[in-house]
N, C-alpha and C positions, 0 to 999 in steps of 0.2 A: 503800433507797438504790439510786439506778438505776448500773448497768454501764454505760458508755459502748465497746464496739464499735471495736476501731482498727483503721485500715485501712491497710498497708503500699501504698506504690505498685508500680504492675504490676511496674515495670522491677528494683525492689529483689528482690519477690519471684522473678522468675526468672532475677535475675544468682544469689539464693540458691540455688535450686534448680538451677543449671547448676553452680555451684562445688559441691554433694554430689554431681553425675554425675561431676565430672571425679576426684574423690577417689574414686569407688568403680571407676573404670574406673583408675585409676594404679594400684589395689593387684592388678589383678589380675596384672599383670606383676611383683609384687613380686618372686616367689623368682626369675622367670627371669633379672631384674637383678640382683638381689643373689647371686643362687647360679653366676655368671659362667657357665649352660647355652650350650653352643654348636652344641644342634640339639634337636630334637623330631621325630629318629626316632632308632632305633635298630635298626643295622643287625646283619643275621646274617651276617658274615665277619669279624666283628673277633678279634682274636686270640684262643687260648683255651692257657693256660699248665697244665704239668704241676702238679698240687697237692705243694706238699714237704709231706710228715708224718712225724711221728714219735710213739714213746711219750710218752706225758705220765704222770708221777706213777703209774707202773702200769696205766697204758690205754691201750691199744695205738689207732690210728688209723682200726678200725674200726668202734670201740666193743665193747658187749656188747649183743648183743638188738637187736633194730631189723632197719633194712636196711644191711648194712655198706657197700653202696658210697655210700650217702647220706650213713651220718657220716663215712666219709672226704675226701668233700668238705666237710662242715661243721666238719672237723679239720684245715684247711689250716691252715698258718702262713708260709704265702710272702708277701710283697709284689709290688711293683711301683713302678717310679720316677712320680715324680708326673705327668710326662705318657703315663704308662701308662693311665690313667683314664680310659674314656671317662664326658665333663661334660657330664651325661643332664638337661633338666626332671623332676621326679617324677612329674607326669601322664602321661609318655611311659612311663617304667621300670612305671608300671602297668599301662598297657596292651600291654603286650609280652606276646603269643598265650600263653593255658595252653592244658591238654590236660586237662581234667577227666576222661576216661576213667582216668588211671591213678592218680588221685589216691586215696591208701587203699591202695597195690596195689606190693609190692615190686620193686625194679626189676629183680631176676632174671626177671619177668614181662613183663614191660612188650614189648611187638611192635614191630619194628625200626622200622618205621616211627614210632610216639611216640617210642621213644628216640632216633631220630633227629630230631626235632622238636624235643625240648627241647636237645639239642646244639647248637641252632644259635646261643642264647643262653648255655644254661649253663659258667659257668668264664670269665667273661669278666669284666674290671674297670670297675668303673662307681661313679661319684660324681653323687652328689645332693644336693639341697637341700629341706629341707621341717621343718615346723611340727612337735614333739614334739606330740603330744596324749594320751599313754599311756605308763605304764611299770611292767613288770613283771619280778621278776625268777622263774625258772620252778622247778620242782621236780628230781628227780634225772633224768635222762635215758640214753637207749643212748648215744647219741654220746659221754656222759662217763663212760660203765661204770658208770650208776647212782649216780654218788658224791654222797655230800649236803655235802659240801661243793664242790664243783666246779661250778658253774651258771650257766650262762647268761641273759643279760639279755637282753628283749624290750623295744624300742622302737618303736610305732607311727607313724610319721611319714606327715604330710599336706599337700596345697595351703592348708590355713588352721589358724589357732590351735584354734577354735573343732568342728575334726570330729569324727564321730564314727568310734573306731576301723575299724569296717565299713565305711569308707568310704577306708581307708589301707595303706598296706605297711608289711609288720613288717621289722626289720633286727637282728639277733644278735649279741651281744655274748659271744665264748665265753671261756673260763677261760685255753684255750691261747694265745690273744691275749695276754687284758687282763693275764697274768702279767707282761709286760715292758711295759703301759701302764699306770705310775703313778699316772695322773692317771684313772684310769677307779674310779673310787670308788662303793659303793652310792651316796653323797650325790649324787657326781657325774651318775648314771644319772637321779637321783630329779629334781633339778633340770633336767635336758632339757626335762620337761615343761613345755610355754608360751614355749619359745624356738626361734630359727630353727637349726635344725642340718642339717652337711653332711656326711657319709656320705659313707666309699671303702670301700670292700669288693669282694667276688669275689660274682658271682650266683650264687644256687642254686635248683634249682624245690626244693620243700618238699612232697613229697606225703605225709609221715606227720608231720605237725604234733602239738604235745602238742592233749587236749583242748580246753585252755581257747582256744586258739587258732584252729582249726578254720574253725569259724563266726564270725569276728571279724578279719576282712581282708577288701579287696579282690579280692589276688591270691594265688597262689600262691607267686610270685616272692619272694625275700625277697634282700636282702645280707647273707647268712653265710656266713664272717665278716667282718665289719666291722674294718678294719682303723685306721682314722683317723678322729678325732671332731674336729670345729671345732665354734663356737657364735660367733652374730656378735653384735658387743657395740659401740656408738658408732660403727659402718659397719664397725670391723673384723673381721674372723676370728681365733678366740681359740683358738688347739691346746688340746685338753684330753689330747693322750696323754702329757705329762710330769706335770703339776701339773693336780689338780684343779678342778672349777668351783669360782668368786668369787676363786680365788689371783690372777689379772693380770685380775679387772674390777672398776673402779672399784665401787662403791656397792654391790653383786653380796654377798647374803647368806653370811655363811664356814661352815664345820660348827658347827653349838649353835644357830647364830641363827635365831631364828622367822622366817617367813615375813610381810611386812610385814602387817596386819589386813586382811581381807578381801578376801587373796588365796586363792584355791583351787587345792589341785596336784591335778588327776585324776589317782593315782597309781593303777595297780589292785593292791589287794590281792595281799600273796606267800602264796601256798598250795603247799603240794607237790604236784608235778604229776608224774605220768608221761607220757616221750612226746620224739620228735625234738629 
């Protein structure tokens, strides 16, 4: 049986192939529309607030082990009123200058001049928008005096659904926080993955990252601690710091329920980890 050969007219085929450019050139501004970004720099004079800390559950604000002045910043538990925030694109918040000399390198060490580098950025409030593609939660850490119950969540976010974490910033989720955010659940953490999320937190440079972390970012730069979680859900912004993910989204899978069939969550594996 002979094939007969069809032939589209020119004009069809390049009104088709103009309406795939215009869709693949619309989504690249997707987070900077949807994430309400109101610049793509970020500047080094913005405020930088004193970290309030305190003991948590028998651990003091230093932690144990590590570098104390580094989990005392990743021990804050101050906020900031919501237009405290500088509302960063993510591709910018990533390229904001590290200083890989000190990285690995206690900051009792560190030459006035790098510490005075990363000063210019670090402790400053900043909110982003970007794609979950990774979720992990880590092992016992200094910052949390070692406690295995006490652990922080690592979430990789990025410009697309689809990246690979190396190619994203991490953002931390610690215990001192998420105590008084309800709504921040393993489930919760787990489900990020594959949705758009906006992140407020305080910057921190992270130069003693646990292992598994290390080599599996971008930058350096991380938002710990994270302070406020959204997820946008039918155009809107969905708090998840009271209630849970799927509590206020329609269709949005609850705790027990499978994930619909061949959907995949790249969750990475929880192993115990030592480390920041």
């Amino acid at each position: 049986m002979r094939h007969r050969s069809v032939h589209l007219p020119r004009s069809l085929v390049m009104l088709s192939l103009g309406s795939m450019l215009i869709v693949a050139l619309s989504g690249c501004g997707l987070l900077q529309s949807i994430g309400g970004s109101n610049t793509d720099y970020y500047p080094s004079n913005l405020p930088h607030s004193t970290p309030a800390v305190a003991t948590f559950q028998g651990c003091p604000p230093q932690g144990q082990g590590g570098d104390p002045l580094l989990n005392t910043l990743e021990n804050r538990t101050d906020d900031t009123p919501v237009n405290g925030y500088r509302v960063t694109d993510i591709s910018t918040v990533m390229t904001i200058p590290t200083t890989p000399q000190v990285e690995g390198v206690n900051r009792s060490a560190w030459s006035s001049a790098d510490a005075k580098r990363i000063a210019l950025y670090e402790g400053t409030a900043v909110r982003t928008t970007g794609w979950g593609v990774a979720a992990r939660k880590g092992g016992p850490t200094a910052a949390n005096c070692m406690s295995d119950t006490n652990r922080d969540w690592y979430l990789w976010i990025g410009t697309g659904a689809g990246d690979a974490p190396i190619t994203t910033m991490v953002v931390v989720v610690t215990p001192r926080v998420a105590q008084n955010r309800p709504g921040w659940t393993d489930y919760t953490m787990r489900r990020l993955v594959g949705q758009v999320v906006r992140v407020s937190g305080w910057l921190v440079y992270d130069q003693e990252p646990p292992a598994f972390l290390a080599n599996d970012r971008v930058t350096a730069w991380e938002i710990q601690p994270v302070m406020h979680l959204e997820t946008l859900s039918q155009n809107q912004w969905i708090n998840l710091d009271l209630l849970p993910f799927g509590s206020r989204i329609s269709g949005t899978p609850q705790p027990g329920t499978p994930a619909p069939s061949g959907t995949v969550t790249p969750v990475i594996p929880i192993t115990p980890t030592s480390g920041s």
